[in-house]
MARBA-3410 file (N, C-alpha, C, O; in Angstrom, 1 decimal):
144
25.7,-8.5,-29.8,24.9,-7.3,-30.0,24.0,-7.1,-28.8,23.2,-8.0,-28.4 ~ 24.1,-5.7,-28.3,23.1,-5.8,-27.2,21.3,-5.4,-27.8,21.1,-5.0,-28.9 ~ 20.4,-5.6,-27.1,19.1,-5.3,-27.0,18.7,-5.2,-25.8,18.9,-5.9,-24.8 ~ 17.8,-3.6,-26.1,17.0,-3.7,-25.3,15.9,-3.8,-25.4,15.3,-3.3,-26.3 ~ 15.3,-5.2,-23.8,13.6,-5.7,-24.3,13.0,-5.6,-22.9,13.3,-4.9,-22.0
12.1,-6.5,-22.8,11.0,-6.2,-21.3,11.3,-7.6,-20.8,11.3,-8.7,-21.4 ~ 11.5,-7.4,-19.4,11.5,-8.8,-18.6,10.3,-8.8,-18.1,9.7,-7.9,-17.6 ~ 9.9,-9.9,-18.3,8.6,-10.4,-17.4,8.4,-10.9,-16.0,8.5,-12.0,-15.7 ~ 8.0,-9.6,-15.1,8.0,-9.8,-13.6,6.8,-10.0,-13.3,6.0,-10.2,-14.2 ~ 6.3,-10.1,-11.9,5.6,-10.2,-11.1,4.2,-12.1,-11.9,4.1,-12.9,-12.9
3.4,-11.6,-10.0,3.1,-13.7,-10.4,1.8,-13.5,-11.6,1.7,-12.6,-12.4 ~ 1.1,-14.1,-11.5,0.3,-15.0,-12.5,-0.6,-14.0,-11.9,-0.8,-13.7,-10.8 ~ -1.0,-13.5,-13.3,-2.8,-12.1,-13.0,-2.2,-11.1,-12.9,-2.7,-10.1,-13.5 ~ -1.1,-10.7,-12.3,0.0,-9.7,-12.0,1.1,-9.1,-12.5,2.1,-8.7,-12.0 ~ 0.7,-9.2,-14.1,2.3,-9.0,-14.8,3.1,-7.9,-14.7,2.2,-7.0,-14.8
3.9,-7.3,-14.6,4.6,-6.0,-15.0,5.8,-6.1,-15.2,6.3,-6.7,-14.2 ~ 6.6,-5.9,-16.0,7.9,-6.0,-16.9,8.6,-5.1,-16.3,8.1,-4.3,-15.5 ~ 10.3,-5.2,-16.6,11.1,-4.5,-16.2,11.9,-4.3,-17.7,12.0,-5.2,-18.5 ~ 12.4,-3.0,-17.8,13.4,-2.8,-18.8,14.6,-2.9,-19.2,15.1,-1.8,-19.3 ~ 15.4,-3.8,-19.4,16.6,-3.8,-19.6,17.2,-4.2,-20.8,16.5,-4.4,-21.8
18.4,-4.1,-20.8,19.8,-4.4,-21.7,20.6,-5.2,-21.3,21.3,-5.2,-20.3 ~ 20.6,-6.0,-22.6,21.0,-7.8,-22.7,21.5,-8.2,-23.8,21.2,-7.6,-24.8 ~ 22.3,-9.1,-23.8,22.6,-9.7,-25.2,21.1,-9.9,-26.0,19.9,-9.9,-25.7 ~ 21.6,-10.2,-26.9,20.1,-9.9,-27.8,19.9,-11.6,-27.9,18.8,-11.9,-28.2 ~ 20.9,-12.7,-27.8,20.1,-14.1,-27.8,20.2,-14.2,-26.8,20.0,-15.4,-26.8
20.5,-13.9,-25.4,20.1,-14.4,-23.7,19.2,-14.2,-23.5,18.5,-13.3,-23.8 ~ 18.9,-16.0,-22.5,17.7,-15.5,-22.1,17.3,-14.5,-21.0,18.1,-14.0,-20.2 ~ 15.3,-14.2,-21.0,15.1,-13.5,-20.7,15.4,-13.2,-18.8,15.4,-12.2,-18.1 ~ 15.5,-14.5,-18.6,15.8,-14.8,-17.0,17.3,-14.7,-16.6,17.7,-14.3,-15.4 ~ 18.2,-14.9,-17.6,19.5,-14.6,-17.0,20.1,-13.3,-16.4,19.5,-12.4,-15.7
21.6,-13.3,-17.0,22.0,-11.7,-16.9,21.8,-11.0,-17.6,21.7,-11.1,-18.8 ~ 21.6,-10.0,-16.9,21.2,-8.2,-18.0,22.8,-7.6,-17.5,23.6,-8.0,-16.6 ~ 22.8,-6.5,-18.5,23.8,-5.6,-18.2,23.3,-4.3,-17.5,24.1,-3.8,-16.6 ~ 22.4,-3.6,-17.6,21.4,-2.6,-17.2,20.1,-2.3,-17.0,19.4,-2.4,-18.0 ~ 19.5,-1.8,-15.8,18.5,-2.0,-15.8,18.0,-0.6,-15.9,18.4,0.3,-15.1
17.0,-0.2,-17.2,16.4,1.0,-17.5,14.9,1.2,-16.8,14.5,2.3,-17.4 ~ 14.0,0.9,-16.0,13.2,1.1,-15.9,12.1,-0.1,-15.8,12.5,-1.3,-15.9 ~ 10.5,0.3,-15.6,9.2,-1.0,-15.6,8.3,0.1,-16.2,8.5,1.3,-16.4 ~ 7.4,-0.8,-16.4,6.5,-0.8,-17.1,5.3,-2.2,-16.5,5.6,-3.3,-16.3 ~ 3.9,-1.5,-16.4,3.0,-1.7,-15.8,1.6,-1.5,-16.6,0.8,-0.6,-16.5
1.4,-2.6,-17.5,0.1,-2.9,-18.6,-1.1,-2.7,-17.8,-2.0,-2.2,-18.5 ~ -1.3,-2.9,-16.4,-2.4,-2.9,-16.4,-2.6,-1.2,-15.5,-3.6,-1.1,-14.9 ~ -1.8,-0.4,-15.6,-2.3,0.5,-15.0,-1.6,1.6,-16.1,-1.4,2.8,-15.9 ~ -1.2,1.0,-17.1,-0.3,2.0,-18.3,0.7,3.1,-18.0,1.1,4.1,-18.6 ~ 1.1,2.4,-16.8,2.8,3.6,-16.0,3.6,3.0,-16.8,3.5,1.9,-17.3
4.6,3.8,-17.2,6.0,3.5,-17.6,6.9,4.1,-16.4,6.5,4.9,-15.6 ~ 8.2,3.8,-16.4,8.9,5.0,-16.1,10.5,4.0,-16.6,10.9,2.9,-16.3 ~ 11.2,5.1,-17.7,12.5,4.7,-17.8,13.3,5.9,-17.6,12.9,7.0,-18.0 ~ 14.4,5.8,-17.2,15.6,6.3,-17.8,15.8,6.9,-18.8,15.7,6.1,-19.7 ~ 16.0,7.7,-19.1,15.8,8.5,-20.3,17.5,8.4,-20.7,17.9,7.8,-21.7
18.4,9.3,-19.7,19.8,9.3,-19.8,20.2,8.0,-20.1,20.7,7.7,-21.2 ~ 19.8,6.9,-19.0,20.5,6.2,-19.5,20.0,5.1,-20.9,20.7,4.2,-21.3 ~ 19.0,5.4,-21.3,18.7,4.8,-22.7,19.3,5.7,-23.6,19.9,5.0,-24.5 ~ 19.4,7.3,-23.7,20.2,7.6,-24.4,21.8,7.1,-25.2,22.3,6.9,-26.4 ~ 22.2,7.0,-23.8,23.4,6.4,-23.6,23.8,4.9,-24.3,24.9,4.8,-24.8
22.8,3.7,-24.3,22.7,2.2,-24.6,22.5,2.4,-25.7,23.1,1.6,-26.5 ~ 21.4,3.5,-26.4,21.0,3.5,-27.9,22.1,4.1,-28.9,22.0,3.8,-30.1 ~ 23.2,5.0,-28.2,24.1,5.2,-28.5,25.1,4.4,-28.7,26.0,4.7,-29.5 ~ 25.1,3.6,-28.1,26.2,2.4,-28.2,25.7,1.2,-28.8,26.4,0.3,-28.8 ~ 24.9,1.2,-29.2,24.8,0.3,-30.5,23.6,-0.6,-29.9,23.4,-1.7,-30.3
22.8,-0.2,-29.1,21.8,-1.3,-28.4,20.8,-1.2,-29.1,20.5,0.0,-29.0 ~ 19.9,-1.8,-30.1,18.9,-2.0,-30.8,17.4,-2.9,-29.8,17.3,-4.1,-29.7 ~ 16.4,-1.9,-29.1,15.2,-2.1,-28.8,14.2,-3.4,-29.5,13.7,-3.4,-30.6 ~ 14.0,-4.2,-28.8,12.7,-5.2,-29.2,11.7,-4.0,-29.6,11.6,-2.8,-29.1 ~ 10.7,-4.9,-31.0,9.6,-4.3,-31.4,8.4,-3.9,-30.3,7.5,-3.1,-30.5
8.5,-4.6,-29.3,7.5,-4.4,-28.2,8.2,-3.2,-27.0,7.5,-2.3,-26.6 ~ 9.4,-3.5,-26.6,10.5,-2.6,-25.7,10.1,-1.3,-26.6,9.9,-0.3,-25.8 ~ 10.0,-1.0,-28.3,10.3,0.3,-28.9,9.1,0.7,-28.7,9.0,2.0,-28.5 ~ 7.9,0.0,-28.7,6.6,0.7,-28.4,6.6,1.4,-26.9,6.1,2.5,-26.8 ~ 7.1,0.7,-25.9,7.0,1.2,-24.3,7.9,2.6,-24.6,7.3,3.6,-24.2
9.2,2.8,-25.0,9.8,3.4,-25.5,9.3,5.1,-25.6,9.4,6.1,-24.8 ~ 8.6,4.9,-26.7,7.7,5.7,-27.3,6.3,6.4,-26.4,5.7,7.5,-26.5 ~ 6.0,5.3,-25.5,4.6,5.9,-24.9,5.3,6.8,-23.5,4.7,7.7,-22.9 ~ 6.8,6.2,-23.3,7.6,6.7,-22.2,8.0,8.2,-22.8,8.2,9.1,-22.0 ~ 8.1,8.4,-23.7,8.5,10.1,-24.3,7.7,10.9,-24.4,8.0,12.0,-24.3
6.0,10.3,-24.7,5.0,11.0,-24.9,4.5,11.6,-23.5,4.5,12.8,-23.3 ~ 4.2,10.2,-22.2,4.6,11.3,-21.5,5.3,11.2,-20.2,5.0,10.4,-19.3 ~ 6.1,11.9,-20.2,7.1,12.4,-19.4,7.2,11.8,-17.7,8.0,11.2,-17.1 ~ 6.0,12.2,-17.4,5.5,12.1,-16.1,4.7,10.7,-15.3,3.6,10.8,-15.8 ~ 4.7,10.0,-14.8,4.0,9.1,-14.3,2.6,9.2,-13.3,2.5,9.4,-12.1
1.7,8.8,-14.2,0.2,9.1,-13.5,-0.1,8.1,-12.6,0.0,6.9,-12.8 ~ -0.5,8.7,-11.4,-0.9,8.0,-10.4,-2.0,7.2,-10.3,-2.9,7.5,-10.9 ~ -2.1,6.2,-9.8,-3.8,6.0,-9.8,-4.9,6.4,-9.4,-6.1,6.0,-9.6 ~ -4.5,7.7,-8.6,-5.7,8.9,-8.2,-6.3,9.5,-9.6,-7.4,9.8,-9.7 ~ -5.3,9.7,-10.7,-5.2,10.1,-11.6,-6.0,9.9,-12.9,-6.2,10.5,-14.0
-6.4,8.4,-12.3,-7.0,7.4,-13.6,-8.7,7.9,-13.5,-9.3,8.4,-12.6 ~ -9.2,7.5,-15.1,-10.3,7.9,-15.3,-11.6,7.3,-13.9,-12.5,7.9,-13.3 ~ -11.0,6.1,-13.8,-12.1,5.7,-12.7,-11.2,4.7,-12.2,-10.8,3.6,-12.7 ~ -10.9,5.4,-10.7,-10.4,4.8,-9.9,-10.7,4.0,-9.1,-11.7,4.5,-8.5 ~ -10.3,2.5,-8.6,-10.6,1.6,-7.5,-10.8,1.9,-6.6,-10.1,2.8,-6.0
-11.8,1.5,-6.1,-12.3,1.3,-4.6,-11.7,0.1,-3.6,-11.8,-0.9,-4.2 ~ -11.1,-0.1,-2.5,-11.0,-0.6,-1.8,-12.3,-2.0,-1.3,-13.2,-1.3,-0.8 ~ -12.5,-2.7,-1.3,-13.3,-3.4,-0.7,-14.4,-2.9,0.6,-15.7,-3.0,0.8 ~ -13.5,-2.6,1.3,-14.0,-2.2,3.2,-14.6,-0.6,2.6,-15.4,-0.4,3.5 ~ -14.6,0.5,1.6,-14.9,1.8,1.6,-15.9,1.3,0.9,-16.8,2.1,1.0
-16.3,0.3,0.2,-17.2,-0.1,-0.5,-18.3,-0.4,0.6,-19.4,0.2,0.6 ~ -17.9,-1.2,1.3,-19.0,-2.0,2.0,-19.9,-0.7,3.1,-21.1,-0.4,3.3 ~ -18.2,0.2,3.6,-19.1,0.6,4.5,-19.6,2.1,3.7,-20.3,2.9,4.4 ~ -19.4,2.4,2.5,-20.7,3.3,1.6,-21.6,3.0,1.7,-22.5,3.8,2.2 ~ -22.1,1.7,1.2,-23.2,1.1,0.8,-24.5,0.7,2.1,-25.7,0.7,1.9
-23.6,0.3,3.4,-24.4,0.0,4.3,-24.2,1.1,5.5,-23.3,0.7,6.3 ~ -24.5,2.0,5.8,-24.6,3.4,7.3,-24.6,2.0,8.3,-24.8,0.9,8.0 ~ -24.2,2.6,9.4,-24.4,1.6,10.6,-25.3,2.2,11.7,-25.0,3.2,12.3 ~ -26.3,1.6,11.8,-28.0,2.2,12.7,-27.9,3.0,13.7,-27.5,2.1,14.5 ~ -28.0,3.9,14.2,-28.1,4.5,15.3,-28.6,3.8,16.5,-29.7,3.2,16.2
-28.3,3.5,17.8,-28.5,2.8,19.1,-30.1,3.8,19.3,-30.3,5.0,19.3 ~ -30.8,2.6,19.6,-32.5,2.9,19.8,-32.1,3.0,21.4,-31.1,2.6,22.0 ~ -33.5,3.7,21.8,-33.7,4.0,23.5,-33.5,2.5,24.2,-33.1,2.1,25.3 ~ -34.1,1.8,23.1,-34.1,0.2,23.9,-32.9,-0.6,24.1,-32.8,-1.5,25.0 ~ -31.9,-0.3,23.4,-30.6,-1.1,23.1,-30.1,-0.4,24.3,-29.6,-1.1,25.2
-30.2,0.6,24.5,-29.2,1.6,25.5,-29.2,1.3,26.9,-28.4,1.3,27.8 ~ -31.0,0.8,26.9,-31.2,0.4,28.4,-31.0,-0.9,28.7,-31.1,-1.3,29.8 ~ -30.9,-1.7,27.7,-30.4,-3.4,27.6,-29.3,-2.9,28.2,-29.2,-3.2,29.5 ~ -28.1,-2.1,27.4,-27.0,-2.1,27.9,-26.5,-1.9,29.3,-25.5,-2.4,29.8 ~ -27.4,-1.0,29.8,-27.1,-0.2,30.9,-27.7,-1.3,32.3,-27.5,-1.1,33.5
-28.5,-2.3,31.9,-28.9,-3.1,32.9,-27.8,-4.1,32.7,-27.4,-4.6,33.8 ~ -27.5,-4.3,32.1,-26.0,-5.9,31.8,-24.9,-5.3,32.5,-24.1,-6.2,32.8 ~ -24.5,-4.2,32.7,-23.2,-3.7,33.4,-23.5,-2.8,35.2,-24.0,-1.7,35.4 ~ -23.0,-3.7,36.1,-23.5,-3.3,37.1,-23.1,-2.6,37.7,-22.0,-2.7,37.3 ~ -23.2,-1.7,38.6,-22.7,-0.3,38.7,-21.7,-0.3,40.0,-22.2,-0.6,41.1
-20.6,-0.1,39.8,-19.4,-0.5,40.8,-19.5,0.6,41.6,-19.7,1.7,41.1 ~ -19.3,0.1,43.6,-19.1,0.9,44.4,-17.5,1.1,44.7,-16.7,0.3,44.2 ~ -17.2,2.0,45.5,-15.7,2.1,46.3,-16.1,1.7,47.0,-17.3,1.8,47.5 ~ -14.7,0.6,47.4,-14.7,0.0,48.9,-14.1,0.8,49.9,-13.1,1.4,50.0 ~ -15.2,0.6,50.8,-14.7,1.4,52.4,-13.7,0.3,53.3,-13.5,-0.8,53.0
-13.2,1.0,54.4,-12.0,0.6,54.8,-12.9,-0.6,56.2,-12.2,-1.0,57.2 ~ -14.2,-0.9,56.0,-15.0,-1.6,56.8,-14.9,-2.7,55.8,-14.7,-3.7,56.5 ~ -15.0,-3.1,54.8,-15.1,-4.2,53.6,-14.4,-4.9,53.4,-14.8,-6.0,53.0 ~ -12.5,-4.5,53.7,-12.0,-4.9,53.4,-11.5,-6.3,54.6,-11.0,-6.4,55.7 ~ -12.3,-7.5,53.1,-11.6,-8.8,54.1,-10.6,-9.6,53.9,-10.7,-10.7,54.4
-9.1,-9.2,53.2,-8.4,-9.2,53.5,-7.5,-9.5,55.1,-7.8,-9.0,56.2 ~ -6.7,-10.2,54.8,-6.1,-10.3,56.9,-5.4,-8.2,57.1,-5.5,-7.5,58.1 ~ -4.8,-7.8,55.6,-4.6,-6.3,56.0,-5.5,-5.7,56.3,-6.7,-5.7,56.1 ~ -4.3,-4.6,57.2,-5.1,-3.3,58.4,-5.2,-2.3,57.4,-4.3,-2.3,56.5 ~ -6.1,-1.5,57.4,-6.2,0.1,56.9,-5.6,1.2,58.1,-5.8,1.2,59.3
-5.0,1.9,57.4,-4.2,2.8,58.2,-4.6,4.3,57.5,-4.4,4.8,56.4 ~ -5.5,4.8,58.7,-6.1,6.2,58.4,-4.7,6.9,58.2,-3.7,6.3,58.5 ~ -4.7,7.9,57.8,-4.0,9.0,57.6,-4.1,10.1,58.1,-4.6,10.7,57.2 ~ -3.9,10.8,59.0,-4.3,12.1,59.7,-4.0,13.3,58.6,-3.1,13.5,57.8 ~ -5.1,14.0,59.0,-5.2,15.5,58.0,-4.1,16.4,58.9,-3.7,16.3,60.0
-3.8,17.1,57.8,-2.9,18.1,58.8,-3.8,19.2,59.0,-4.4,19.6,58.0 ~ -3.9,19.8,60.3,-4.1,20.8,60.7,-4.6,22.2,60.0,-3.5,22.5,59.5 ~ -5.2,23.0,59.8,-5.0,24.6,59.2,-5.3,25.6,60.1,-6.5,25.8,60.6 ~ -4.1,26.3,60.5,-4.2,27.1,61.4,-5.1,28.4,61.1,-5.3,29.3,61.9
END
């Protein structure tokens, strides 16, 4: 007799299930015959297959009491809410930090620290170069 129930994915703190159809005494790690969809507790997404649950429930597949609840919240609604969507959405770590702290505007003093530590580069003239090479002028052309 087949059933459909929830596989338990993802690691430890991270759960989210996958939906499938299985023998109803295999275990949950082995073979499935079809995979309908996940399901995601901590952000309350579903998304299954609709056709093809139609289809398995028709053929004689009988739902776990927990699989018929996900079931059920998957018909009500239809659509999969994003996490933009959620009543109060997560913050990133780094959008946190840099809300909370502005970064200072450079004072007159910092500027001229700066401007004395980097020393101001000349072009070399063709008298400097002490290299053993010759510099070879170029003649202008002419304008009549």
């Amino acid at each position: 007799m087949l059933a459909v129930k929830l596989k338990l994915i993802g690691k430890k703190g991270q759960h989210s299930f996958r939906v499938i159809v299985q023998e109803k005494k295999a275990k949950l790690n082995g073979k499935f015959v079809d995979d309908l969809g996940w399901y995601n507790p901590h952000s309350n997404q579903v998304k299954i297959d609709q056709e093809k649950l139609k289809k398995w429930l028709g053929d004689g597949a009988r739902p776990t009491e927990s699989a018929e609840k996900i079931i059920k919240k998957a018909k009500e609604s239809s659509e999969i809410q994003d996490y933009e969507n959620r009543k109060n959405p997560k913050k990133k770590k780094k959008e946190k930090l840099r809300a909370e702290a502005p970064t200072p505007a450079p004072t007159e003093t910092q500027e001229q620290g700066e401007a004395e530590k980097t020393p101001p580069t000349e072009p070399q003239k063709a008298d400097d170069v002490s290299s053993g090479d010759e510099v070879v002028e170029q003649e202008k052309p002419k304008e009549d």
